[in-house]
C-alpha positions in Angstrom: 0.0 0.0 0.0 1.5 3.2 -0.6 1.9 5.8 1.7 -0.5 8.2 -0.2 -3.8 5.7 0.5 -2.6 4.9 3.6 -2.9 8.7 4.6 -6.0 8.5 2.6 -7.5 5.8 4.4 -6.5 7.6 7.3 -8.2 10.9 6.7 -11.2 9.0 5.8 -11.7 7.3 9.4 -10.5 10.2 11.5 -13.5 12.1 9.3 -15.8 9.3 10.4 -15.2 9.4 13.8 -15.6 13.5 14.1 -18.6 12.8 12.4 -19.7 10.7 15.2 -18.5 12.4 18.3 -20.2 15.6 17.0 -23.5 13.9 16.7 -23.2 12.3 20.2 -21.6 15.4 21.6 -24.7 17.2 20.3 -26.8 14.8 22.0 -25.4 15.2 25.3 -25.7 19.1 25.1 -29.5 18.4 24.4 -29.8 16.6 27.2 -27.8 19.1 29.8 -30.4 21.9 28.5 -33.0 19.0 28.6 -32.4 18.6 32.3 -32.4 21.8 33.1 -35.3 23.4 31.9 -37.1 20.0 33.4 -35.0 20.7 37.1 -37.5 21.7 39.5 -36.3 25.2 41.2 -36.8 24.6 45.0 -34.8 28.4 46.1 -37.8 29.0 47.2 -39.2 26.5 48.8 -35.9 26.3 51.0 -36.1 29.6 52.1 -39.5 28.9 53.8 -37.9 25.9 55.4 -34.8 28.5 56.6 -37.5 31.2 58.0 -39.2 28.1 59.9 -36.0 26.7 61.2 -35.1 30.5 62.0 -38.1 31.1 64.0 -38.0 27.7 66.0 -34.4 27.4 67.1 -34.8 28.6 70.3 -38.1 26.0 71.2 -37.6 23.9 73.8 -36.9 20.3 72.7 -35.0 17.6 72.4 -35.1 16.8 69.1 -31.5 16.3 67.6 -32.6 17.3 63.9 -32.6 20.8 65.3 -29.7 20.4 67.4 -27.6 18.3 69.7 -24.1 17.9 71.1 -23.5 14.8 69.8 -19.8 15.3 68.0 -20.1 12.3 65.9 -20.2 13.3 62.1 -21.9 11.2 58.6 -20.2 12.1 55.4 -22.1 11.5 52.5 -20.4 11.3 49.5 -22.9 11.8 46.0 -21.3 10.5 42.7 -21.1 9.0 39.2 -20.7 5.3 37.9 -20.3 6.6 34.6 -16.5 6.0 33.6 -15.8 9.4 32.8 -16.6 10.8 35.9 -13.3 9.5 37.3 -11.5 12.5 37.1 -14.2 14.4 38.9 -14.7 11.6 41.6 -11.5 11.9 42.6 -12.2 15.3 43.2 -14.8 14.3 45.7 -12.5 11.9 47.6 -9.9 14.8 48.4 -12.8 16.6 49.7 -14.3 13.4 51.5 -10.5 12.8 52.9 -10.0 16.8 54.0 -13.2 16.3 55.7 -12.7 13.2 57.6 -9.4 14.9 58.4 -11.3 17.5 60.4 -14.1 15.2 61.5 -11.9 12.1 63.2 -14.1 8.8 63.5 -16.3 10.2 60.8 -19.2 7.9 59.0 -19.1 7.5 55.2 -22.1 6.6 53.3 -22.0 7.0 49.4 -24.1 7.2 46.5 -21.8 5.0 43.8 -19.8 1.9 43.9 -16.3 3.3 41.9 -16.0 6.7 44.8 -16.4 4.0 47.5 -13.5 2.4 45.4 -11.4 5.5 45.6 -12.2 6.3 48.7 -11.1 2.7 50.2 -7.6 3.9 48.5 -6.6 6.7 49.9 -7.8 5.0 53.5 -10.9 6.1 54.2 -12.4 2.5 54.8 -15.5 3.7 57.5 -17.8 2.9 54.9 -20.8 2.3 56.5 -23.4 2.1 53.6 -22.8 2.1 49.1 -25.7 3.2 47.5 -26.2 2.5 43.9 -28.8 3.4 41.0 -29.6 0.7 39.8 -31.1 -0.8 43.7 -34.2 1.2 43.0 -36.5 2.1 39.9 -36.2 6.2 40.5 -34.0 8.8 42.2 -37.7 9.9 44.0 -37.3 6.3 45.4 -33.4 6.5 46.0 -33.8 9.8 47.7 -36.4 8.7 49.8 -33.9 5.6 51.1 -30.9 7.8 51.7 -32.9 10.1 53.8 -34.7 7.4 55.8 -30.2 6.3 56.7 -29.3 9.9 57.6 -32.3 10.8 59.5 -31.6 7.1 61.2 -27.7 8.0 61.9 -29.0 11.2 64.0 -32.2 10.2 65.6 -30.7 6.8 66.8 -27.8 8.9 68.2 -25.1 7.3 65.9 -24.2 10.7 64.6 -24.9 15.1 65.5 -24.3 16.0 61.8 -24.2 15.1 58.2 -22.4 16.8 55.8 -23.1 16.5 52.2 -20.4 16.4 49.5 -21.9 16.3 46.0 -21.1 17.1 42.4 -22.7 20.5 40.9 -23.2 21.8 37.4 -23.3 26.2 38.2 -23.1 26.1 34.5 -22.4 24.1 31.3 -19.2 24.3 31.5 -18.3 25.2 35.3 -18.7 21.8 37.2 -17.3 21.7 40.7 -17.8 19.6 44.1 -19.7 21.6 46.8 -20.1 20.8 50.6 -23.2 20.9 52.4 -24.6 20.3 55.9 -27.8 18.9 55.8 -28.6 18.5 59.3 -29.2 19.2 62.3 -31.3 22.4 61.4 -29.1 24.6 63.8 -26.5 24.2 61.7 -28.2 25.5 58.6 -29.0 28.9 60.4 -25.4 29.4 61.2 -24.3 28.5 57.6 -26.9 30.6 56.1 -28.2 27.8 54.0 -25.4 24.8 54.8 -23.3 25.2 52.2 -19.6 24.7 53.3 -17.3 24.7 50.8 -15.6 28.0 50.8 -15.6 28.1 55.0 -17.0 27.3 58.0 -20.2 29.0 56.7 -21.1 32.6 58.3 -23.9 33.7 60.3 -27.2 34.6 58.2 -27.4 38.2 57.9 -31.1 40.1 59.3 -32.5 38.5 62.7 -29.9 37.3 65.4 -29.9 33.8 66.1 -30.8 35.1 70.1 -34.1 36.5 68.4 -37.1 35.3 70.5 -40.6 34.4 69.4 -44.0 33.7 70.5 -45.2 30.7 69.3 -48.6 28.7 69.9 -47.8 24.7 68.6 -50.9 23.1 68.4 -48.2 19.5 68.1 -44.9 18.6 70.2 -42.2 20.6 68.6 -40.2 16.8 68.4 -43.1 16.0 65.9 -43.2 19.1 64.0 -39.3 18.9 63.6 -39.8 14.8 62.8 -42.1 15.4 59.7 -40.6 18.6 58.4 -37.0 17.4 58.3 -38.5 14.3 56.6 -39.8 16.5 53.7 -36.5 19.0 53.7 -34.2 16.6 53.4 -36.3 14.3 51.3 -36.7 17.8 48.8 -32.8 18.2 49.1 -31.5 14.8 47.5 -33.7 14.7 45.2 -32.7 18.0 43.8 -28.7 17.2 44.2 -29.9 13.7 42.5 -31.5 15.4 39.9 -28.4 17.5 39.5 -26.4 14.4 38.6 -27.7 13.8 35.6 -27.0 17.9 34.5 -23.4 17.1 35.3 -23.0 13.7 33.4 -24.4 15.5 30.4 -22.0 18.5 30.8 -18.9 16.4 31.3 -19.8 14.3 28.8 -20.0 17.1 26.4 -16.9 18.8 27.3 -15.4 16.0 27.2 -16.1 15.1 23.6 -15.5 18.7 23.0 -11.7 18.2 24.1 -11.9 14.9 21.9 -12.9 16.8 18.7 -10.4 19.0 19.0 -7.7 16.7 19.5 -8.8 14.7 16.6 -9.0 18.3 14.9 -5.6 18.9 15.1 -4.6 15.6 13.8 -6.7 15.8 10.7 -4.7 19.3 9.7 -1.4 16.9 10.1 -2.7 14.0 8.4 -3.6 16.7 6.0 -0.9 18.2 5.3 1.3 14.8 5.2 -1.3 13.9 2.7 -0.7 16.5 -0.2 3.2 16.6 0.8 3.1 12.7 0.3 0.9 13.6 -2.9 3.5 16.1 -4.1 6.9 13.7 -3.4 4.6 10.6 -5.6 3.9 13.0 -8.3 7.8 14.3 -8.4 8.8 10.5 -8.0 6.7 10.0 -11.3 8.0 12.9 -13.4 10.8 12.1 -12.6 10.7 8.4 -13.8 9.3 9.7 -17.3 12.1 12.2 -17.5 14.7 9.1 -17.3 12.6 7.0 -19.4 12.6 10.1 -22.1 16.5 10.0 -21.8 17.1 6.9 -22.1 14.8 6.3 -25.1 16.4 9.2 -26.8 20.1 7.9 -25.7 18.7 4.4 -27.7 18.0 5.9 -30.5 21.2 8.2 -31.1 
């Protein structure tokens, strides 16, 4: 085969496969702005639950979803099977290792079987509880088991805290891990909403957290606290569930943007080595004539 059709050849089946990974990478940004238009906005609906908790901090109960002194601390980690999520579930596992750093004797719970992998690695092997998709036919269904463990690891005392650690989509193409604390409720007040990642969180801005107010509960505040924790944290899974699938789409994408391009730059050499190799044939062959001319002419002198 000469070197001509082999480039040939080449060119045709790196053409192929950018016309391939443009059509998938095309369906994957459908289905990030898919998700997202479908993702259900609960801002609000967590703000209600932060002027409740505001408002009832200072009850008297002993309910430990609103607070408690227990130290002990769940981690729960939120990931990807998908194979090329590895790069950003290692990401999570330095968070998940910084935090059980400053959390000794810390839980770990996880949503996916290859972060429970990575996490085993590095030596975080307190892994109390692997969650996976594919043990239940919905994330409304998943959600609902994770929260029944967590609300279980506090209310049976095994635990004061959890602390999420999930994968977020700001964007499609800003994807970073973010740090929550999901319970107890007290902790959400300080935070101003639980998120962690930056700091230690920072006190909510407006009414001090020694505010006092008259109430009239026509339940026990334990029961109150019971069933509305249920439904927050039931609301907040589901939403960083949901969020899963926004950030497997926009990997996905970028990813087989990055793939395109590399493939990109190799059809410009293959290209290029193409017409030169074009070029050095065609010389190769005038060349040949040339001699043959001169020879035939030398013959007949």
């Amino acid at each position: 085969m000469g070197k001509v059709t082999r480039l040939k050849g080449d060119l045709d089946d790196v053409d192929a496969l950018l016309e391939i990974i443009s059509v998938i990478k095309d369906v994957a940004t459908n289905r990030f702005f898919t998700f997202a238009q479908r993702k259900a906005n609960f801002q609000k609906f967590f703000e209600v639950f932060m002027d409740f908790f505001q408002i009832v901090q200072n009850i008297e109960t002993e309910c430990p979803l609103l607070r408690n002194d227990n130290k002990g601390v769940t981690l729960f980690i939120v990931s990807s099977d998908q194979a090329f999520m590895a790069q950003l579930n290692s990401r999570l596992t330095s968070l998940a290792l910084q935090q059980s750093e400053k959390n000794p004797g810390a839980a770990i719970a996880c949503l996916g079987k290859r972060v429970a992998e990575k996490l085993r690695a590095v030596g975080l092997t307190n892994i109390e509880k692997i969650f996976t998709t594919d043990q239940y036919p919905d994330r409304y269904t998943l959600s609902l088991a994770i929260r029944e463990y967590l609300v279980s690891r506090i209310m049976e005392g095994h635990a004061g805290k959890v602390i999420l650690i999930h994968l977020w989509a700001k964007n499609f193409t800003i994807v970073k891990p973010r740090i929550l604390t999901l319970l107890p409720a007290s902790e959400l007040i300080r935070t101003g909403g639980g998120d962690i990642t930056e700091e230690d969180g920072q006190e909510m801005d407006g009414q001090s957290r020694e505010d006092k107010y008259k109430l009239l509960l026509e339940s026990p505040p334990d029961k109150i606290m019971k069933a509305l924790a249920d439904i927050w944290i039931h609301s907040r899974l589901f939403e960083l569930l949901s969020d899963i699938l926004l950030v497997e789409a926009a990997i996905q994408a970028q990813q087989l943007e990055s793939a395109m391009e590399s493939l990109g730059s190799e059809k410009k050499g293959l290209l290029v080595s193409f017409r030169k190799a074009g070029r050095d044939e065609m010389n190769k062959a005038m060349r040949e004539v040339f001699t043959q001319s001169g020879v035939a002419k030398g013959g007949r002198r």
